[in-house]
C-alpha positions as CSV (number, residue, x, y, z in Angstrom):
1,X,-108.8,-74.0,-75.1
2,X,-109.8,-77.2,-74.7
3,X,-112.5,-77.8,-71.8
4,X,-111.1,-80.6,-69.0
5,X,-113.9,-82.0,-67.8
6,X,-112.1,-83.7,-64.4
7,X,-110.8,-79.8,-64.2
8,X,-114.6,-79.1,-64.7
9,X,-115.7,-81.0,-62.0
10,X,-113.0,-80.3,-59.3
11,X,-114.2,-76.5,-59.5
12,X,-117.4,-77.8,-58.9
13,X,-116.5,-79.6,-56.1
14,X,-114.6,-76.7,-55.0
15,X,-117.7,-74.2,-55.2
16,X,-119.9,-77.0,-52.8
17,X,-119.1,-77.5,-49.0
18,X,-115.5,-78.2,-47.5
19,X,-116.9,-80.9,-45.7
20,X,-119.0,-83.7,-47.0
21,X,-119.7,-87.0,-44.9
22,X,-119.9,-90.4,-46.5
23,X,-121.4,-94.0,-45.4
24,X,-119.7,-95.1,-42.5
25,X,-118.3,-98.0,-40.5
26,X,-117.1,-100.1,-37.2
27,X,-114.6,-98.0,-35.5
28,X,-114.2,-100.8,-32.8
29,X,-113.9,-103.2,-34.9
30,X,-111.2,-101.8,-37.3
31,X,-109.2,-101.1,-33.7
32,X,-109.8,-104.8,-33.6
33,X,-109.1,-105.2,-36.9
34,X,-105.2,-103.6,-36.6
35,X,-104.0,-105.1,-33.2
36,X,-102.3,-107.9,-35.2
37,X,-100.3,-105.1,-36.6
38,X,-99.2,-103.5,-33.1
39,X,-95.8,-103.9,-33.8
40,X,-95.9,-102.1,-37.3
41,X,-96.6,-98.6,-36.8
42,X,-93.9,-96.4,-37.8
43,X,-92.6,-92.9,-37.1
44,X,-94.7,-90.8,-39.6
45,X,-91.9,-88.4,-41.4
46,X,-89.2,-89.2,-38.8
47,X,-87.2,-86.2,-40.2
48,X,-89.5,-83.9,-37.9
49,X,-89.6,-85.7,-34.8
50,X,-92.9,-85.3,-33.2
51,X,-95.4,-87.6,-31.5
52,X,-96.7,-89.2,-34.5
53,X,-97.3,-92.5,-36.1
54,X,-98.1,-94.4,-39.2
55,X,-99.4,-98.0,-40.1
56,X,-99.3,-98.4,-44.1
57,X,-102.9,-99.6,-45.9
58,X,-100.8,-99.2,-49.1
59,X,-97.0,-98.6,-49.8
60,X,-94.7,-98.6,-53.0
61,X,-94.1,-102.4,-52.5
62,X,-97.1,-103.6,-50.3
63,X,-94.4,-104.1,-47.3
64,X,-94.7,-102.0,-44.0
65,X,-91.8,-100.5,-43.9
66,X,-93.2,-97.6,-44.1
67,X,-90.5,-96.0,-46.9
68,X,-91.5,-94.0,-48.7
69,X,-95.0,-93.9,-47.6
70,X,-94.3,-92.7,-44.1
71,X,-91.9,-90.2,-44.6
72,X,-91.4,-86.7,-46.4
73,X,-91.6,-87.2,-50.0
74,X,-89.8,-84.4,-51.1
75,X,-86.9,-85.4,-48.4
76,X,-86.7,-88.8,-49.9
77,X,-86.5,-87.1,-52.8
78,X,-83.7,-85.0,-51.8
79,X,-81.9,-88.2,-50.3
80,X,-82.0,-90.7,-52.3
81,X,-82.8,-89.0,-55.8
82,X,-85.8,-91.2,-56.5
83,X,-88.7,-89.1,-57.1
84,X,-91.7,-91.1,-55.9
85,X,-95.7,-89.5,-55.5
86,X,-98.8,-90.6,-53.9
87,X,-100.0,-92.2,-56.8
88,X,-97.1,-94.3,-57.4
89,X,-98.3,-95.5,-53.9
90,X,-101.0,-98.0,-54.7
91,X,-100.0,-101.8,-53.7
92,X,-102.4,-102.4,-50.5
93,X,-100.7,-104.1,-47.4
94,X,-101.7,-106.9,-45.4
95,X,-103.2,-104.3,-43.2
96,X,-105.8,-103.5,-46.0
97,X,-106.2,-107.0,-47.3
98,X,-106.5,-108.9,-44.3
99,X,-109.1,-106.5,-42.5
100,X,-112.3,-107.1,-42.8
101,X,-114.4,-104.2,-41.9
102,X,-111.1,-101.5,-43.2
103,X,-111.8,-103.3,-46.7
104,X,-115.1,-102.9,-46.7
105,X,-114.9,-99.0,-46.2
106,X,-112.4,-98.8,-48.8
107,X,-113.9,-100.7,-51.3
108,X,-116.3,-98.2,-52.7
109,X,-113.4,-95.8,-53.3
110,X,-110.5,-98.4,-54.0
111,X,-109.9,-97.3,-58.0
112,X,-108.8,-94.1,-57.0
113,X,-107.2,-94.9,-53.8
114,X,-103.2,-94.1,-53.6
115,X,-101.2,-93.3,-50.7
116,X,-103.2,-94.7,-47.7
117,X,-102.6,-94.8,-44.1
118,X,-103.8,-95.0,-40.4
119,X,-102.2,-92.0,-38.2
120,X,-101.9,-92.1,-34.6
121,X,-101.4,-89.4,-32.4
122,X,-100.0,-89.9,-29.5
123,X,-100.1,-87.3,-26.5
124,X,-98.0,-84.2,-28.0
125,X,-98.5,-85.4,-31.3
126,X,-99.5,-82.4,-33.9
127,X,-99.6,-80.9,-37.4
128,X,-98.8,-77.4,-37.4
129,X,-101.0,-75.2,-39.8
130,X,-100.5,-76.2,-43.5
131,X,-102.4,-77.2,-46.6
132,X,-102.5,-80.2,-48.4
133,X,-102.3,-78.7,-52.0
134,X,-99.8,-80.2,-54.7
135,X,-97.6,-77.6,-55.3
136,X,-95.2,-79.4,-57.8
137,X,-97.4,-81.5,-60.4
138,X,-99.9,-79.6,-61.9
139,X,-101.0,-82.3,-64.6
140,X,-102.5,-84.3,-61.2
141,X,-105.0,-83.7,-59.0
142,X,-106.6,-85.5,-55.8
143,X,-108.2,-85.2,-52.9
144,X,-108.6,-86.5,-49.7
145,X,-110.7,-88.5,-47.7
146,X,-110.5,-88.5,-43.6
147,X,-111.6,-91.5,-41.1
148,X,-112.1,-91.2,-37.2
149,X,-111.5,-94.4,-35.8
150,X,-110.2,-93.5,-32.3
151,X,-110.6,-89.9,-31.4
152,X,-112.6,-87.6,-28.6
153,X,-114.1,-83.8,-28.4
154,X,-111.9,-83.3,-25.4
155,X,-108.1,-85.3,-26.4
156,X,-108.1,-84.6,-30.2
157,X,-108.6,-81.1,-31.7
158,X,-109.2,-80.6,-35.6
159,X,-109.1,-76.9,-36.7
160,X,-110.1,-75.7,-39.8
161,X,-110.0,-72.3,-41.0
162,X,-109.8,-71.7,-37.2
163,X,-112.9,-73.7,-36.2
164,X,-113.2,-76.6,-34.2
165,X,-114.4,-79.6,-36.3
166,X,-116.4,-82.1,-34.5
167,X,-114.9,-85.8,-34.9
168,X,-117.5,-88.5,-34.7
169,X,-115.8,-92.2,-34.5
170,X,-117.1,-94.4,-37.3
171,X,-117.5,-91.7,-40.0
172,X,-116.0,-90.6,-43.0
173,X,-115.7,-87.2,-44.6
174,X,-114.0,-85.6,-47.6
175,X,-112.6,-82.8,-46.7
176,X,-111.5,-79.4,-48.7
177,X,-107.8,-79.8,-47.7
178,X,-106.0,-77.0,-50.2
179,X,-107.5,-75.0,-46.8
180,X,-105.7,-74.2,-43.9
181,X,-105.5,-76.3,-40.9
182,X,-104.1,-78.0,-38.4
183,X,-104.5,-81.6,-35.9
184,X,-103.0,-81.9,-31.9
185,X,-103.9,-84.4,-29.8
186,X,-103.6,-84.4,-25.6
187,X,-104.1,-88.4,-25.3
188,X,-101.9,-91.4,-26.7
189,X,-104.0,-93.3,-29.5
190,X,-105.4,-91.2,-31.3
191,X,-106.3,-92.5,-34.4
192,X,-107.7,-91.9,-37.8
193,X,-107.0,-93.0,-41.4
194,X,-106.1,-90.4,-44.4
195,X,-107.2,-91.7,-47.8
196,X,-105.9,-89.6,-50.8
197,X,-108.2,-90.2,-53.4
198,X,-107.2,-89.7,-57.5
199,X,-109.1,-87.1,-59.4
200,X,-111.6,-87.7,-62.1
201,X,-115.1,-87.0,-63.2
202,X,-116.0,-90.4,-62.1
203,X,-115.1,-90.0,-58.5
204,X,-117.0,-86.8,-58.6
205,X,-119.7,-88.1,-59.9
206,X,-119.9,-91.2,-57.1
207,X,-119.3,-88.2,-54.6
208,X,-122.9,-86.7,-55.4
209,X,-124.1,-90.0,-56.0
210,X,-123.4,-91.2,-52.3
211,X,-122.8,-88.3,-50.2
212,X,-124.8,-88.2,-46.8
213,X,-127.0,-85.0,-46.6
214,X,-128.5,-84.2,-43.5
């Protein structure tokens, strides 16, 4: 059998903590940053109405539609019989390019950035318990990156594997998501950014490199 070493290292990765923090940034001033794009946020998979929306950092065309990027995959799929992943979602919007502080988070991680977005939660908004695990491609891995930008202890609640995780504005944290969990928010505008990161050996290796350890 031939040894993978990208397989190789996301076991590794795997076997060390579900939660890793990473250098951090300006929450304010990435709110700043995105007023100019007030009028962009889209319903985030508007096939399952909930209180939820999404302004693009990258989409299939750099536009903000939000199509794909926004929606169900798999139900675009299903509708319009164009089979499209996250890593075919890789052109970065105005929203990246024309931000300065959001581009200077992202810069460190931008060759294996794909599908990228802000998510705001507005009062009501939730995810119900689910994992974020690629069932249906099993030659491609990633993994995924979270940033608060606009979120409280007592008006946005993250549980994993039925703990509370505490949600600092201005950091940035990989987190293990092929676990269970699940995100509800109280209070309109709440905000964070999901990064989904491509799988190698390379961004493993910049993980240990960089991670913060306290």
């Amino acid at each position: 059998m031939k040894w993978d070493e990208d397989a190789q290292a996301l076991t590794r990765l795997g076997m060390m903590s579900d939660w890793q923090e990473f250098q951090g940034f300006d929450a304010r001033k990435v709110m700043k940053e995105i007023e100019p794009f007030k009028d962009d946020w889209k319903r985030y998979n508007p096939n399952k109405p909930n209180n939820r929306w999404g302004l693009s950092v990258t989409s299939i065309d750099g536009g903000l539609s939000g199509i794909p990027d926004l929606t169900s995959l798999k139900n675009y799929e299903q509708e319009t019989g164009i089979v499209v992943n996250n890593q075919d979602i890789v052109v970065p919007t105005k929203v990246w390019t024309q931000s300065e502080e959001l581009s200077r988070l992202l810069l460190p991680w931008e060759r294996w950035i794909t599908r990228c977005h802000f998510l705001r939660m507005d009062r009501g908004g939730f995810f119900p318990d689910h994992f974020d695990i690629n069932k249906h491609d099993s030659s491609y891995d990633e993994i995924r990156l979270t940033a608060f930008v606009n979120v409280n202890e007592y008006h946005f609640k993250w549980l994993y594997d039925d703990k509370i995780v505490k949600c600092n504005n201005g950091s940035l944290w990989y987190f293990n998501g092929n676990k269970r969990h699940c995100v509800f928010s109280t209070k309109d505008d709440m905000i964070i950014i999901v990064i989904c990161l491509h799988w190698d050996k390379d961004l493993f290796h910049y993980m240990l490199d960089n991670g913060i350890c306290s």
